[in-house]
C-alpha positions in Angstrom: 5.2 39.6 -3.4 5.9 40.1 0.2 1.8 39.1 1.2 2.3 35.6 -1.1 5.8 35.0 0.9 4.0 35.8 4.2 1.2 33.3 3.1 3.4 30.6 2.0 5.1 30.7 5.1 2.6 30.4 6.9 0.9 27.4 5.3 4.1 25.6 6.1 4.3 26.4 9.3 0.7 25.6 10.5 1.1 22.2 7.8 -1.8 20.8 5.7 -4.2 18.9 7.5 -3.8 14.7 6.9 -6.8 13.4 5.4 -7.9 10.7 7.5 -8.5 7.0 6.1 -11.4 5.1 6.0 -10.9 1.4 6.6 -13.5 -1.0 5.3 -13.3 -4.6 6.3 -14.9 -8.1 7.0 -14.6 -8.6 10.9 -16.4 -10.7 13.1 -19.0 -10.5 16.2 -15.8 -10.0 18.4 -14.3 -6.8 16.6 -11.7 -9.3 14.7 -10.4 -9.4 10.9 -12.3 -12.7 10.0 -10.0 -15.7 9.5 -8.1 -17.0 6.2 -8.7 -20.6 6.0 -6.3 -23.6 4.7 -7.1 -24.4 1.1 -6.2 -28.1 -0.3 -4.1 -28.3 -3.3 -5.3 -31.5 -4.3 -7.0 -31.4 -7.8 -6.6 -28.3 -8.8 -6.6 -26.6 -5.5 -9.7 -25.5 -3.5 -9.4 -21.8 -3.4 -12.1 -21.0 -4.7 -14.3 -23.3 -2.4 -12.2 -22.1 0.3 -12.8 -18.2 -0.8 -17.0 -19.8 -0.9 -16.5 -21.3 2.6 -15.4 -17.7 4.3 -18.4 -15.9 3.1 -20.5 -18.5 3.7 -19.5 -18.7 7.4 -19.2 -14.8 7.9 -22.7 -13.8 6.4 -24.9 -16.8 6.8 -23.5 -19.0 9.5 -23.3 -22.1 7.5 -20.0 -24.4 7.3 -19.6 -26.4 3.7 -16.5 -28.2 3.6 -14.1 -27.5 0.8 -15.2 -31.1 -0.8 -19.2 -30.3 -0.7 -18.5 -26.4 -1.8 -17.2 -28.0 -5.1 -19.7 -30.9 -5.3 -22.4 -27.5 -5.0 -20.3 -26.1 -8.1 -21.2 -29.3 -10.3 -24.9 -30.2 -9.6 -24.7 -32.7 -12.6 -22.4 -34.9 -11.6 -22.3 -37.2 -8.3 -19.8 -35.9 -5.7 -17.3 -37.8 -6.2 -17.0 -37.2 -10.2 -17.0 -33.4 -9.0 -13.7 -33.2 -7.3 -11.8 -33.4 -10.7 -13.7 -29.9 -12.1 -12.5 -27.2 -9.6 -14.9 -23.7 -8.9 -14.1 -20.9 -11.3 -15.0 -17.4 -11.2 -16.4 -16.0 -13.9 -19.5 -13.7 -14.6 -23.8 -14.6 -16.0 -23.5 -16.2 -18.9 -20.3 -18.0 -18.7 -20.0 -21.3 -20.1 -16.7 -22.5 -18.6 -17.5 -21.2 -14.7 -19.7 -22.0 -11.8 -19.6 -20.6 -9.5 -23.5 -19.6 -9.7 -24.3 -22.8 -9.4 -22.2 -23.3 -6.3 -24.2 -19.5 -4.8 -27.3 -20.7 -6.1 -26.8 -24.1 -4.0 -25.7 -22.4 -0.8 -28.4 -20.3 -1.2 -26.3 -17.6 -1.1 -27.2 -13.8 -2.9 -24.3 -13.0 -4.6 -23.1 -10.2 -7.5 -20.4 -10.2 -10.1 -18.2 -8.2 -11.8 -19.6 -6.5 -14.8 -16.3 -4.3 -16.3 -17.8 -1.6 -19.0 -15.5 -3.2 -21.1 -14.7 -6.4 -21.0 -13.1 -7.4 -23.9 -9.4 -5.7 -21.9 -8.6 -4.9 -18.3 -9.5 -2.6 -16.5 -7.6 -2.6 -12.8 -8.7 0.6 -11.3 -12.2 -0.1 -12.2 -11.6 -3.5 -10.7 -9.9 -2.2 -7.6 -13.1 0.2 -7.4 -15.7 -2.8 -7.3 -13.8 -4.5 -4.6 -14.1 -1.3 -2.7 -17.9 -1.0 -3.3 -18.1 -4.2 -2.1 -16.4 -4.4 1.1 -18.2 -0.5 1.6 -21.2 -2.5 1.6 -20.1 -5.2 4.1 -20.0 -7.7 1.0 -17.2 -10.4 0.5 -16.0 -10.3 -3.0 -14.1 -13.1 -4.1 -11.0 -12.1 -7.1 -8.7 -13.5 -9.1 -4.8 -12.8 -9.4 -1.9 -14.0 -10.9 -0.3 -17.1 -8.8 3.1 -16.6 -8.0 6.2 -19.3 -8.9 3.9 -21.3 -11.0 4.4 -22.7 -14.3 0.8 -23.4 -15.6 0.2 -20.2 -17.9 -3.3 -20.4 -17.8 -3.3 -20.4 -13.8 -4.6 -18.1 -11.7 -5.3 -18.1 -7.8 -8.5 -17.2 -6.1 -8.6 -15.4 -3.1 -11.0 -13.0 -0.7 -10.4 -9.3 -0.4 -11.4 -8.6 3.4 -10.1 -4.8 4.1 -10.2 -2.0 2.1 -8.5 1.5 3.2 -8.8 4.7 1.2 -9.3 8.1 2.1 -12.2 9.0 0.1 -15.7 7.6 0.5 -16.4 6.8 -2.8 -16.5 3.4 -4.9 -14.0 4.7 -6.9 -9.8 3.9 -6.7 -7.7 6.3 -6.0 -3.7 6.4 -5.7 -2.6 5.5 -2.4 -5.8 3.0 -1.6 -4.9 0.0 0.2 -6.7 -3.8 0.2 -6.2 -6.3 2.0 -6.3 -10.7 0.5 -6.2 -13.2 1.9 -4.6 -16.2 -0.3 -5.7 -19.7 1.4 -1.8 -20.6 1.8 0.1 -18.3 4.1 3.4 -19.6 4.0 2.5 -23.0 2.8 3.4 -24.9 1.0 6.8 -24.8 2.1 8.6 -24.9 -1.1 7.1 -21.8 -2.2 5.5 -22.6 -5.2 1.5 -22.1 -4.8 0.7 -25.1 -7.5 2.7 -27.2 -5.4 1.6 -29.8 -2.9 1.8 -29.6 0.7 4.5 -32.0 2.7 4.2 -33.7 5.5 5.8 -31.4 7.8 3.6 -28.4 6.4 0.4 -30.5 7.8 1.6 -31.0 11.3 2.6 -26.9 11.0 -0.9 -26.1 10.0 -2.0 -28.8 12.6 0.0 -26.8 15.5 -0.9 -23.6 14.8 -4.6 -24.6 14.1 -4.7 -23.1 10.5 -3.9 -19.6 9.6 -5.7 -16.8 10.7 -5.5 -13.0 9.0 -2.2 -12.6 10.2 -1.4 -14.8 7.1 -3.4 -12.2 4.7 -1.3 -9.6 2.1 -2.0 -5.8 2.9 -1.2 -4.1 -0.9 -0.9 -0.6 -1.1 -1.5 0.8 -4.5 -0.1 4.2 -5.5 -0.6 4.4 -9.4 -2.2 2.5 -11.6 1.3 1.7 -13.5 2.2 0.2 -9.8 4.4 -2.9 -10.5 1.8 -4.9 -8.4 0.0 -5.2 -12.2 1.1 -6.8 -15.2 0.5 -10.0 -17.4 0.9 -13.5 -16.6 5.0 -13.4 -17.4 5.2 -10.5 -14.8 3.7 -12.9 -12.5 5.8 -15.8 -13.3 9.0 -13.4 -13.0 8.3 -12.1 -9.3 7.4 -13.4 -5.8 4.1 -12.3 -5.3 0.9 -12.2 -6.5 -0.4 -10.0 -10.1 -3.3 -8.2 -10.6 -3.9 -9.3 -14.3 -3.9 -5.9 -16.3 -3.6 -7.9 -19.8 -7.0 -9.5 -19.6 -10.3 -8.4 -18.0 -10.7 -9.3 -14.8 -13.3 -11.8 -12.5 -15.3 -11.3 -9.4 -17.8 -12.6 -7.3 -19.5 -10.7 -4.3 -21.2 -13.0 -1.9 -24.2 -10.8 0.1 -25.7 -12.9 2.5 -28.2 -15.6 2.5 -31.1 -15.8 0.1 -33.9 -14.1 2.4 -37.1 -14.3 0.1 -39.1 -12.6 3.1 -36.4 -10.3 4.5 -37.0 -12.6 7.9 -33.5 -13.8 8.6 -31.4 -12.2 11.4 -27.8 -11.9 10.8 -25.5 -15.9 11.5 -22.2 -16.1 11.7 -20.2 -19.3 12.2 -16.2 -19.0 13.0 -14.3 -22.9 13.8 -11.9 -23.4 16.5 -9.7 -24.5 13.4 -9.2 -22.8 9.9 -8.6 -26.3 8.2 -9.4 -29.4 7.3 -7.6 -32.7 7.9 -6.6 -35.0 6.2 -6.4 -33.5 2.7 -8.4 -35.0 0.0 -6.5 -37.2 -2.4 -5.3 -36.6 -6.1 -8.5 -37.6 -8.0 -6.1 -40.1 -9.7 -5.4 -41.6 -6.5 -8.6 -41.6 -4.7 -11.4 -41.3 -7.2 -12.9 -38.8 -5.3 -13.5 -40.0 -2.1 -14.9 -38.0 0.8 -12.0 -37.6 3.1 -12.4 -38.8 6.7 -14.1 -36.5 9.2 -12.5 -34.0 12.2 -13.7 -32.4 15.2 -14.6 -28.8 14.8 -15.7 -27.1 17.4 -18.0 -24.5 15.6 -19.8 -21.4 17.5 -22.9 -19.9 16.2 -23.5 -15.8 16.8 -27.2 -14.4 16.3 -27.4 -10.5 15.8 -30.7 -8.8 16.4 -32.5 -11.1 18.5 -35.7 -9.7 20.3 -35.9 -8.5 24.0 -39.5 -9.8 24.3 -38.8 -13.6 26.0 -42.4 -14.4 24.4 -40.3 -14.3 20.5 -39.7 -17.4 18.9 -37.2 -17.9 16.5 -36.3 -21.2 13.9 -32.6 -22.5 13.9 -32.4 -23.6 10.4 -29.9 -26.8 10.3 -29.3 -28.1 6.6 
């Protein structure tokens, strides 16, 4: 008895070691958390164009505006008719989604969320593919219950950009952390996220020049039973976003370009602003219309380019 007190002492005293954390995370060519970006909330709301726009700018270099992302979502009708059907998330064989269409017309490589079971939720599982994702320098686009709004069948799409755990695995684990970014930040000012923007929240946006990942929610995670799950009335009843754990879940994992020859070196594109302005109109209103143009100043980063001066390269331009 006296040895097991001497050893039990002694592990407290020295302590047990902390297990360090891994951090996984979309950054750019400066070492920075890529940006959130402004949805509109106009017909529908753009979140999931938006969520398409920030992997389309981190891991191919190309800028879409909100207004062609969902044009690319409906390929059969003119782009105008397409503002009225917003981009949903859904998985290959999906009859009510398309965002494979809007991948496949980006020409970006993309992967989704297959749960073993689909039929019910499954959030650690879920939580685990956003991990194996963002492990694999991915940006996976999810769904989660809005906050303060009254539609029941609404949901919000969003980009996961960090993920911190302290095992190196593509499983969850109590205690994992993630990191989304919502397209809103703290507008629109009456905090509901169905609702429209005011006039005041545009010259806010305007001032700060969008939103940034300072705006983004850091969720940590510590059981499965964690109230940061439940059903579309928890959602409705709280202040923040749900994790749906009544109903299987949605996700879309852009890769990178479509590279048929493995020939393209790494593009990104980041904007001097993380919005766009003037906001399209209610489709009611407007019919559609393209909304008048801004000035962006855009800058292009190439990674892996060739000390031999004698190598030629092709800037693709689209």
């Amino acid at each position: 008895m006296r040895a097991l007190l001497s050893l039990s002492w002694l592990a407290l005293a020295i302590g047990v070691p902390e297990i360090p954390t891994i951090t996984w995370d979309l950054r750019d060519t400066s070492g920075n958390l890529i940006k959130d970006r402004q949805q509109w909330q106009k017909n529908d709301g753009y979140c999931g164009e938006t969520s398409f726009m920030m992997a389309g700018m981190h891991l191919a270099g190309q800028y879409v505006s909100e207004y062609d992302v969902r044009a690319a979502a409906n390929p059969s009708l003119s782009d105008r008719a397409a503002q009225a059907h917003q981009l949903l998330i859904g998985d290959v064989g999906s009859t009510d989604t398309n965002d494979k269409a809007a991948s496949d017309k980006l020409k970006l490589r993309y992967a989704f969320y297959s749960p073993t079971t689909p039929s019910t939720g499954n959030v650690g599982e879920y939580l685990g593919w956003i991990k194996a994702q963002l492990r694999r320098g991915r940006a996976p686009t999810i769904c989660v219950y809005c906050k303060d709004c009254g539609n029941v069948e609404y949901d919000h799409i969003v980009t996961a950009i960090s993920y911190e755990s302290t095992s190196n695995d593509d499983l969850f684990h109590p205690g994992d952390a993630f990191t989304y970014c919502d397209h809103l930040g703290a507008y629109p000012s009456g905090n509901a996220d169905d609702g429209d923007y005011t006039a005041s929240d545009w010259q806010a946006i305007a001032a700060n020049g969008g939103i940034d990942a300072s705006s983004c929610i850091h969720t940590v995670v510590n059981s499965l039973s964690d109230p940061f799950f439940g059903s579309r009335a928890d959602a409705d009843a709280r202040t923040s976003y749900t994790m749906p754990d009544d109903v299987r879940n949605y996700g879309i994992a852009h890769l990178g370009p479509v590279d048929l020859n493995n020939e393209l070196l790494q593009v990104e594109m980041t904007s001097d602003k993380t919005f766009e302005a003037p906001e399209i109109q209610t489709f009611s209103v407007g019919n559609g219309a393209r909304p008048a143009s801004m000035d962006l100043t855009l800058t292009i980063t190439v990674s892996g380019l060739s000390t031999d001066p004698t190598k030629q390269y092709v800037l693709c331009l689209a």
